[in-house]
LUMDOMAR-33949 format. One record per residue (C-alpha): x, y, z. Coordinates in steps of 0.2 Angstrom, whole numbers, plus 5000, padded with zeros to 4 digits. Each point is the difference from the previous one (the first is absolute). Layout:
<sites>
XYZ
...
</sites>
This chain:
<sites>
498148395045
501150115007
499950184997
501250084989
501250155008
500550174991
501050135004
499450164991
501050164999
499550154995
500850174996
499950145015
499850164987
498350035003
498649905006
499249934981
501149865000
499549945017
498250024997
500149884983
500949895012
498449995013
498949974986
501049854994
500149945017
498250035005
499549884986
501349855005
500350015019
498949875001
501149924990
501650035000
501150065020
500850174994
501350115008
500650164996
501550094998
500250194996
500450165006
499150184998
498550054998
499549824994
500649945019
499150145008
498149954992
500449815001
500750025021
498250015007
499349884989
500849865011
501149914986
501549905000
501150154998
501850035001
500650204995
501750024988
500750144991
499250064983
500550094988
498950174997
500150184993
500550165007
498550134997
500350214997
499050124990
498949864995
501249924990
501249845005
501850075007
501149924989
501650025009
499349985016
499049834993
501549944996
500950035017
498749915009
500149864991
501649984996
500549995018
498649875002
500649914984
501849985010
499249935016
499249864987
501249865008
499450005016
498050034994
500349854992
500649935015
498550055011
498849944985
500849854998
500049935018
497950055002
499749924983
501149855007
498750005016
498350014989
500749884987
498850064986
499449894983
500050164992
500450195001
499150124992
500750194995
499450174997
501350124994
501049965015
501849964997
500949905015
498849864999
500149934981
501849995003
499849915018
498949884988
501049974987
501749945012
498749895008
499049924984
498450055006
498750024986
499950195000
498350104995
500150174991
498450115003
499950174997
499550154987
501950054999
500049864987
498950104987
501950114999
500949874995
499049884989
498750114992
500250134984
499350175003
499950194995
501650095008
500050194998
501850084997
499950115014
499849865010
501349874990
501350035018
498749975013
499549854988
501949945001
500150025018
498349875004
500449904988
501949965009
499550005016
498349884996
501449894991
501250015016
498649955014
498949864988
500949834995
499249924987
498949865006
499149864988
498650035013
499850194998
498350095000
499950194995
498650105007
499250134991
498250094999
500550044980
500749884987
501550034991
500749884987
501449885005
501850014992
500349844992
501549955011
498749995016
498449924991
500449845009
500550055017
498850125005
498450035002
499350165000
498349995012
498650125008
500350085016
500049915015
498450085013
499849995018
498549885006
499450165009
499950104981
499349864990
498749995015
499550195000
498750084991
500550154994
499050175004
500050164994
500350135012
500350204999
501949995006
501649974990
501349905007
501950065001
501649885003
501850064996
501349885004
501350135005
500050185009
500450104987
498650004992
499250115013
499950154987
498449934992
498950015016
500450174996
499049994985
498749885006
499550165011
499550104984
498949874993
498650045017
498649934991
500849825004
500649925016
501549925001
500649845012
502150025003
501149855001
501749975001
500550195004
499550025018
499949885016
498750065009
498150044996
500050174997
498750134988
500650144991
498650094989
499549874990
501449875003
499949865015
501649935002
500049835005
501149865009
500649844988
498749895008
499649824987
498250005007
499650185000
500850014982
499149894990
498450065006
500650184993
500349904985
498449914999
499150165004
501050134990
499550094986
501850004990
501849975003
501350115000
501949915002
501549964994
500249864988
500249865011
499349834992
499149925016
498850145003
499750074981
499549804999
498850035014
499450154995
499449934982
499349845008
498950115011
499550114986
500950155007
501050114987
501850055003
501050144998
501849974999
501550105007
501349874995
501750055011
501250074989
501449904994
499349825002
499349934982
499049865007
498750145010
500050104983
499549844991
498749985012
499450184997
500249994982
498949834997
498750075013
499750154990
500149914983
498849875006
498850125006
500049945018
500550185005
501350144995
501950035003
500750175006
500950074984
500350175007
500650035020
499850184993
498249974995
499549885011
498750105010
499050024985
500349814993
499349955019
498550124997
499549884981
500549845010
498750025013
498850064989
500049884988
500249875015
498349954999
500149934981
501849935004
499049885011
498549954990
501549944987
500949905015
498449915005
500349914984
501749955004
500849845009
501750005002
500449855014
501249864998
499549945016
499449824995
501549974987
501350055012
499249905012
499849844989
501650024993
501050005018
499049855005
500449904984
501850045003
500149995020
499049865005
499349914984
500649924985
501150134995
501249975016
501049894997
500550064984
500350175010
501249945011
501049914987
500250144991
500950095014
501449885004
</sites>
């Protein structure tokens, strides 16, 4: 039988939704011919990974003062957003050259649309779901930055009959989505699920933007612990008892694997990680974007590791984290969190097996 084809775009704002892509397409490329379309951060971790890859425009944030730029955000984007004819265009004539049976999406927003004009069954997969189609606790002070996700997740995700959510904590479904969506486990890399998790003497550090270079600050006070820095520096460098390290796959999930704790923002992908290998986190979520504080606050809540409430008092709130690290991990030993084999059988059921048909019908 011949193999099916999917095109798979994910977003280029940060690298979490490209690596719950590679663990979908770790588990199928035997399966199924991939090919991938993205831009960002996503295209610079999936380029040297030797994919069928074509790079677009995405749409992203503008960081300052760790916090989003909401002016400059919307600059950005809205001169990308202008340019969407012709990023179509370009979309449209590779999509035309791979002829796919299906395309899947994580909150990227040129390709559900290419799908939609060319009634191919479209796949929804990502943990911006949990935004739209999940009730949870929103604080007042946070009611605008609430707003603000909730608009943009509903301007980037068409609805799909075929939509997964992906979350590490569950959250009930509003009634309009019960028979839509599913919400499901996170998806893990084949190189996670495959490690054994050991408890070293550092803590691992990853920010997603510059500006939160002020905590290393802090991390210098604290001189009982060691500290391994990503994300704020591009070359290997030591300062007291900081190493600043190069973004390197390989070389980072050994840190992972090996670390003591976690100290991030409140990116979904590797808070997922972290919990699966038993290694506490400790959230900065970026200002100003709701789906990290959600993340931070459901970490916390859950006991999988502890938010920062206070930037003012975050040296002594790092200080109890990392001492109570060591219990954090005894209660995430207990834990499993994957959605690795439901996502898995689910695709398949709709992509190759008995579910196809019925897939492609429903597009047209």
């Amino acid at each position: 039988m011949k193999k099916k084809t999917v095109v798979y775009a994910v977003a280029g704002e940060g690298r979490g939704h490209a690596g719950r892509a590679i663990g979908i397409v770790e588990q199928l490329k035997g399966e199924i011919d991939f090919h991938f379309i993205c831009g960002g951060k996503a295209y610079e971790l999936l380029k040297p990974m030797g994919y069928s890859l074509m790079k677009i425009p995405f749409l992203g944030f503008v960081y300052e003062n760790d916090s989003i730029s909401q002016w400059k955000t919307l600059k950005e984007n809205l001169m990308l957003y202008l340019r969407r004819k012709n990023i179509y265009a370009q979309i449209e004539q590779r999509v035309n050259e791979i002829k796919p049976d299906f395309i899947i999406t994580d909150f990227e927003y040129f390709l559900p649309r290419v799908a939609r004009k060319m009634r191919i069954p479209h796949i929804n997969i990502t943990h911006q779901h949990v935004l739209l189609a999940c009730t949870y606790p929103v604080p007042l002070k946070l009611y605008f930055d609430y707003l603000k996700a909730y608009i943009v997740s509903r301007m980037i995700i068409l609805d799909s009959p075929m939509s997964i959510g992906i979350s590490f904590f569950s959250m009930p479904l509003k009634k309009s989505y019960r028979n839509i969506l599913n919400i499901l486990g996170p998806i893990l890399r084949k190189e996670v699920v495959q490690a054994k998790p050991v408890l070293g003497d550092k803590n691992l550090v990853y920010f997603s933007c510059e500006t939160f270079a002020w905590v290393t600050e802090l991390l210098k006070q604290i001189k009982n612990e060691q500290f391994l820095i990503y994300g704020l520096g591009d070359q290997p460098l030591k300062d007291a008892n900081l190493e600043y390290k190069p973004i390197s796959p390989t070389v980072f999930l050994d840190d992972l694997i090996e670390c003591k704790a976690v100290i991030t923002n409140g990116g979904h992908t590797l808070v997922s990680e972290a919990i699966h290998l038993n290694k506490p986190v400790l959230a900065f979520y970026v200002k100003g974007q709701f789906e990290q504080f959600l993340n931070a606050f459901y970490l916390d809540e859950l006991g999988y590791g502890k938010r920062i409430k206070s930037d003012a008092n975050a040296l002594q709130e790092m200080k109890d984290f990392l001492k109570n690290a060591p219990a954090l991990a005894k209660h995430l030993e207990k834990i499993e969190i994957s959605g690795n084999k439901e996502v898995v059988s689910y695709l398949r059921s709709i992509i190759i097996g008995k579910d196809a048909e019925h897939a492609h019908k429903t597009s047209e």
